[in-house]
N, C-alpha and C positions, 0 to 999 in steps of 0.2 A: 042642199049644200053642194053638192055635184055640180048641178046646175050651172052654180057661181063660181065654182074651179075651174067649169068648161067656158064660161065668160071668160075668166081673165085667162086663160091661157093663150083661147082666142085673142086679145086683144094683145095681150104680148107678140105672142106670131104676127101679128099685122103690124106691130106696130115696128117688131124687125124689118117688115121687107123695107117701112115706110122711110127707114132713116139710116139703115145700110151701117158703114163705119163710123157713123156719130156715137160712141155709148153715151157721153154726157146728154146729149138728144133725147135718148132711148132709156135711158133711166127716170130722164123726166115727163117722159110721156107715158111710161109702165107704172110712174106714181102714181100721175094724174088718173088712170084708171082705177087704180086701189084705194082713190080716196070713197069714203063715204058719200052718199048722194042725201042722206038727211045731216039738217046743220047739230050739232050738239053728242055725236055721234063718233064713235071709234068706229075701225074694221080693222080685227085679228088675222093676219094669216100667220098661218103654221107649217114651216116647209121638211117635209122627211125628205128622206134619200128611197126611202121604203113604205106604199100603201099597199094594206096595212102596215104596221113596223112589224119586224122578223120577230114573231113570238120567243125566238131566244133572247132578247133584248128587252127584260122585263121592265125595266126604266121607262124606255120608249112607248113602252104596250102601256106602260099605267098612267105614262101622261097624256098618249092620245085619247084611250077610252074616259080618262076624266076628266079633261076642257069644261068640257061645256059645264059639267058641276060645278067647278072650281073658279071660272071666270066670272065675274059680274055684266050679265048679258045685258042687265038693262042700260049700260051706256056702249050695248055695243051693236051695230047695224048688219057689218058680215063679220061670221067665223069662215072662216074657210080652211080648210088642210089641201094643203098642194103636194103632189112631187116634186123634189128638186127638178127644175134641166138644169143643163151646161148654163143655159143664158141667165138663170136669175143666180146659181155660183158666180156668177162675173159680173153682172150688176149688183148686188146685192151682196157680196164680198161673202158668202154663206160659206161657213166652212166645219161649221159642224152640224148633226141632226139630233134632234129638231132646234130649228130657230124659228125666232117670234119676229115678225114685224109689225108693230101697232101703227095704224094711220090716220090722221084727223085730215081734216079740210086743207091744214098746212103744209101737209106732208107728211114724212116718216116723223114718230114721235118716240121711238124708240124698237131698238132694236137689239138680241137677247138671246141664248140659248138657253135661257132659264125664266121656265114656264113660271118661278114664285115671283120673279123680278114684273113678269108681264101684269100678273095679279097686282100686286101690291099699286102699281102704276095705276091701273083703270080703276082700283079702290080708292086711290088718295089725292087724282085728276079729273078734271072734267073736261070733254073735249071742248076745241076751241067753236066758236059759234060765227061763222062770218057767212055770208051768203053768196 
């Protein structure tokens, strides 16, 4: 899961140098990264302000260590947990921790700082299928 955190951060940094003062640009090109690469598929990110979250913040701590139990992984491709930056606070309008962004093939399909909201969505959705 690192891994894919260090992909897309990668790709956001690149894809700021690529497009300078564009955000409308840079938003669409930081999507297009986070979408899924298999058709029928979501990808979860999870963005803290804090990895791990500050153990004084039991909320925080109970919902990052239990995702992965709680979510329905088999329509989902990436979980990924990220750090806020500055730059996806300002694409991604993120104003509190944690927020969910769900993404299909289409784009953002929903976005959330409530981890029951994201469940219920990939329980009661199927992602979109286009190739």
């Amino acid at each position: 899961m690192r891994y894919l955190s260090m992909i897309f951060i990668c790709i956001a940094l690149l894809t700021g140098c690529a497009f300078g003062d564009n955000p409308e640009k840079l938003k669409e090109q930081t999507i297009e990264g986070m979408k899924p690469s298999v058709k029928g598929k979501y990808a979860v990110y999870a963005y803290y302000k804090q990895l791990p979250p500050n153990p004084a913040d039991t909320e925080q701590v109970k919902i990052y260590y239990s995702m992965d139990e709680r979510i329905p992984l088999e329509k989902v491709e990436t979980l990924s947990v990220v750090s806020i930056s500055n730059e996806d606070l300002n694409l991604f309008n993120i104003e509190k921790s944690p927020s969910f962004i769900v993404v299909d093939k289409t784009g953002i399909v929903l976005q959330t700082t409530d981890i029951d909201k994201v469940i219920d969505f990939l329980k009661n959705n199927d992602p979109v299928r286009i190739d």
